[in-house]
C-alpha positions in Angstrom: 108.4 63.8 110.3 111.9 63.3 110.4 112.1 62.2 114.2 110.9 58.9 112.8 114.0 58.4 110.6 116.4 60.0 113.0 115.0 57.6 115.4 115.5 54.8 113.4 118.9 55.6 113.0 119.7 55.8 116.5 117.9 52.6 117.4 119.9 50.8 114.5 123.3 52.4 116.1 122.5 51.8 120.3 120.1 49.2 120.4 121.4 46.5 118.5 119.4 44.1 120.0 116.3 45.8 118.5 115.4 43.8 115.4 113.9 46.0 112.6 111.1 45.0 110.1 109.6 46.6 107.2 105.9 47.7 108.1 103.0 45.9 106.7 100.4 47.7 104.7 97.2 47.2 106.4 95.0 45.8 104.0 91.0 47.4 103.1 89.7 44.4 104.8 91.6 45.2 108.3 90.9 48.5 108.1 86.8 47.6 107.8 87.0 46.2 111.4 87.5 49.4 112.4 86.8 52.0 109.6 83.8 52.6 107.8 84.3 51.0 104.3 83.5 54.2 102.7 85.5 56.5 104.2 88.7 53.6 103.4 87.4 54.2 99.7 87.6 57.5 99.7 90.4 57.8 101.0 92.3 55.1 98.4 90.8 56.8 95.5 91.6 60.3 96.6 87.6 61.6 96.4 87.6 62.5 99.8 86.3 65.7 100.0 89.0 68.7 100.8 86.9 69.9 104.6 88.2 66.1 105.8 91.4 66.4 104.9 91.6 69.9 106.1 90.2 67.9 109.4 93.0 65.5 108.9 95.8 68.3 108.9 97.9 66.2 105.2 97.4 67.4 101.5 96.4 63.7 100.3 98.5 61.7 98.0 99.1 58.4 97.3 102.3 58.3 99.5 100.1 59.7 102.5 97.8 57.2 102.2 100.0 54.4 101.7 101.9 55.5 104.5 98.9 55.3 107.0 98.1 51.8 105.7 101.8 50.7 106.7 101.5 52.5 110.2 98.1 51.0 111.1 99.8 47.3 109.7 103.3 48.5 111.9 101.1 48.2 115.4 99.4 45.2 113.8 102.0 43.6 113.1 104.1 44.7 116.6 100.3 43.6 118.5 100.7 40.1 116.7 103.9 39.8 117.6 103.6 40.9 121.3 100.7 38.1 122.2 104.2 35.9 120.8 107.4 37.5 122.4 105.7 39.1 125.2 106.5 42.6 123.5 107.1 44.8 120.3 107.0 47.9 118.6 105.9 50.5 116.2 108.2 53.4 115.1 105.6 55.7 114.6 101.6 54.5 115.4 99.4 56.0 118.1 96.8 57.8 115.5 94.3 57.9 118.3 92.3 60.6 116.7 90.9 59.1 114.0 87.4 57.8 113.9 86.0 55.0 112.3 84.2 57.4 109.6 86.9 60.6 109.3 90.4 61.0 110.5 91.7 64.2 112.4 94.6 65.5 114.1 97.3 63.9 111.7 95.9 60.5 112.0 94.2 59.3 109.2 93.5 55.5 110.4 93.4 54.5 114.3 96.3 51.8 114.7 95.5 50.6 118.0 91.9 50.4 116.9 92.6 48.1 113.7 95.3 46.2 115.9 93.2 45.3 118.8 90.4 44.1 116.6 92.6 42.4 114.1 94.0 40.6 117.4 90.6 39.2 118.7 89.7 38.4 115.8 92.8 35.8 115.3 92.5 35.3 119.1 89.1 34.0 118.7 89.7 31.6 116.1 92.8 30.2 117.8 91.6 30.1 121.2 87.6 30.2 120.8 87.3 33.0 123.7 87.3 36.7 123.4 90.9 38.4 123.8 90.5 42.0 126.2 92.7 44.4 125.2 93.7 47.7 127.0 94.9 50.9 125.3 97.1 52.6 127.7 97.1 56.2 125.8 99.5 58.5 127.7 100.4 60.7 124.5 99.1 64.2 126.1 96.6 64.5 123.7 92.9 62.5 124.4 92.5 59.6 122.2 89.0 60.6 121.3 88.3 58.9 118.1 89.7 55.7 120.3 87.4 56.5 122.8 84.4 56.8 120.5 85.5 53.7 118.3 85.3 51.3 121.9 82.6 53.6 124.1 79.8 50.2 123.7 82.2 47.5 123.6 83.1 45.9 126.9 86.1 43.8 125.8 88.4 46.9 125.1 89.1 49.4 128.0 90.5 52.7 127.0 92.7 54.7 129.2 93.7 58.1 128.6 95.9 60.3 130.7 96.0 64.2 128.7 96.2 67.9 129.5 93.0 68.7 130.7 93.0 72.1 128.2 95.0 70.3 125.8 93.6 69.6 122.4 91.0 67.8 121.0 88.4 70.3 122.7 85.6 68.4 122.8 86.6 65.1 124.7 85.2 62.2 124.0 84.7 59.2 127.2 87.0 56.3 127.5 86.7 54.1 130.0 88.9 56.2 132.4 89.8 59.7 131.6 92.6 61.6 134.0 92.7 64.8 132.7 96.2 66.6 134.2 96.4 70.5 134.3 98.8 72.9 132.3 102.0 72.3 134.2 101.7 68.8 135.7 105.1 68.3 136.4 106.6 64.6 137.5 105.4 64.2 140.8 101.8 64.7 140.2 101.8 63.4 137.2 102.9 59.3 138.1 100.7 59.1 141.4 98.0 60.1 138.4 99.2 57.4 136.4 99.2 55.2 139.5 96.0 55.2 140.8 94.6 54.6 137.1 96.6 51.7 136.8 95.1 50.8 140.2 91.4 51.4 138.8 92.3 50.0 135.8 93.1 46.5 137.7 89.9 46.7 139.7 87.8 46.9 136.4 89.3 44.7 133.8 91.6 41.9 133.4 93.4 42.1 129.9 95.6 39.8 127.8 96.9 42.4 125.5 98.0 45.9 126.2 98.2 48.3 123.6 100.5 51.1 125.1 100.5 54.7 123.5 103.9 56.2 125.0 103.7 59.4 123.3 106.7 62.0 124.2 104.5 65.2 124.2 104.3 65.2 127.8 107.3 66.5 128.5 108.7 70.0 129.2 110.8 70.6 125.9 107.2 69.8 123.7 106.2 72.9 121.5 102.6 71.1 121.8 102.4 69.6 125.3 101.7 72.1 128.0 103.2 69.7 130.5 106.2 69.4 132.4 107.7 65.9 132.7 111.8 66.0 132.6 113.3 63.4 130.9 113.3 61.1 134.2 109.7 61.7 134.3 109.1 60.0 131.3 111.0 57.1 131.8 109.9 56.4 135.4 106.1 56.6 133.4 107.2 53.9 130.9 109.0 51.8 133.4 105.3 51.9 135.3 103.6 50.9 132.2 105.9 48.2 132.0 106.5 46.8 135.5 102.8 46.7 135.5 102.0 44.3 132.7 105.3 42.2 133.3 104.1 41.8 137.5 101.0 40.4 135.4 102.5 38.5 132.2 100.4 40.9 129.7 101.9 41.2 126.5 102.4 44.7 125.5 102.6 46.5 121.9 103.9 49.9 121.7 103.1 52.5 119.7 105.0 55.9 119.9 102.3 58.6 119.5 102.9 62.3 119.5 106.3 64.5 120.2 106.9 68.2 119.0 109.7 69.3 120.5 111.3 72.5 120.0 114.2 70.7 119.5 113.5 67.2 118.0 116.9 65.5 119.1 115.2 65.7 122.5 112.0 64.1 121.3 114.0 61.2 119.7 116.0 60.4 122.9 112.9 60.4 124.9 111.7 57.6 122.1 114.9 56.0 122.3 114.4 56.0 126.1 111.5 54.4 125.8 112.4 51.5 123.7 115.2 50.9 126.3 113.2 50.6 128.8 111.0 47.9 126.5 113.8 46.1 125.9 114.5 45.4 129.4 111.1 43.9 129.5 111.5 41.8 126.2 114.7 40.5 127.8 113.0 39.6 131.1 110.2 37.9 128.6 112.9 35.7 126.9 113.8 34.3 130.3 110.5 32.8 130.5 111.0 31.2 126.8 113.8 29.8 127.7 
């Protein structure tokens, strides 16, 4: 937990030009376009039963709770925001493993879920046509509950790139799964990411990415199993990013998993990455000018 305040700290110190914003709380009614009302309930009034949370990994409290309302509102808000500025951010985010009726894996709501149906459904008022979203997931974990949330619904694509052996263990399907072996070091790992982003044109055209830039994948993660260096990673976000900017795709960012066994080496690989978005933000601002 305290990667996200060291973090914020650092971004506060060497990024002045990052502007930051209290998080939302995601409201009961945001969270039903995703979540089952029941489960929201439970979850509020602390009757979920103690097998869930035990599923969930967190002793429940109201501060847990409260907390996962204000991450799941943090990528709301940064999605909103995005479709405006051309990009923004969440601090912490990327709970791809929760479901729509039970969370799992330390996520207890599914951010990019609630965010990418929060933005159609303002999309579709505003513009009176359906807004696609992608989910880029490259935290080296499978975003299964993700998966499962969009596997019928054709206007969100899901992308996942994750350790093949990694946890969860049983996988659900996104759209397009590239499952990487124990080791994948830089090399193999971007001419994977390439060639999804190649299917990933040929398939769907979105106005919104959702990008999960988790820093498990690389070789300092306790958790990973992978092997990117440092340069790795950023040469990975700077793909992301070159991607949707050759394209004009607004893109929200959501900063998923890192374990490291040292964590001042999973907050500069975070700090890395919002450099890198701010480079994009700044070429955005050119085109508002």
């Amino acid at each position: 937990m305290a990667k996200y305040s060291q973090l914020r700290e650092r971004l506060a110190r060497e990024l002045p030009l990052v502007t930051l914003q209290e998080a939302p709380r995601a409201s009961d009614g945001e969270l039903a376009l995703v979540h089952v009302p029941a489960y929201i309930a439970s979850l509020a009034q602390g009757t979920i039963s103690r097998a869930a949370m035990r599923e969930i990994g967190f002793p429940w409290s109201d501060a847990m709770v409260e907390r996962s309302r204000r991450s799941a509102g943090a990528t709301v808000a940064a999605a909103r925001l995005a479709l405006q500025a051309g990009v923004a951010a969440n601090l912490a985010g990327g709970t791809h493993h929760a479901y729509a009726d039970k969370g799992g894996g330390f996520c207890v709501f599914n951010d990019a879920a609630v965010a990418a149906r929060l933005m159609q459904a303002e999309w579709g008022r505003q513009q009176r046509r359906t807004l696609r979203v992608a989910i880029i997931d490259l935290d080296v974990h499978q975003g299964n509950g993700t998966a499962h949330i969009f596997q019928h619904d054709d206007s969100v694509f899901t992308l996942s790139l994750h350790g093949e052996k990694n946890f969860p263990f049983c996988k659900e399907s996104s759209d397009l799964d590239v499952a990487l072996p124990d080791g994948c070091g830089d090399e193999p790992y971007l001419q994977a990411l390439e060639a999804a982003l190649e299917e990933l044109l040929h398939r769907f055209e979105p106005g919104l990415v959702i990008y999960l830039a988790g820093a498990d994948p690389f070789e300092g993660d306790r958790l990973g199993r992978l092997k990117l260096s440092r340069d790795g990673l950023e040469a990975r976000d700077r793909r992301v990013f070159d991607w949707c900017w050759q394209r004009r795709i607004p893109l929200a960012l959501a900063m998923a998993g890192g374990y490291g066994v040292k964590i001042e080496e999973t907050v500069q690989v975070q700090l890395t990455t919002y450099r890198v978005a701010l480079d994009y933000w700044q070429r955005w601002q050119t085109l508002r000018a």
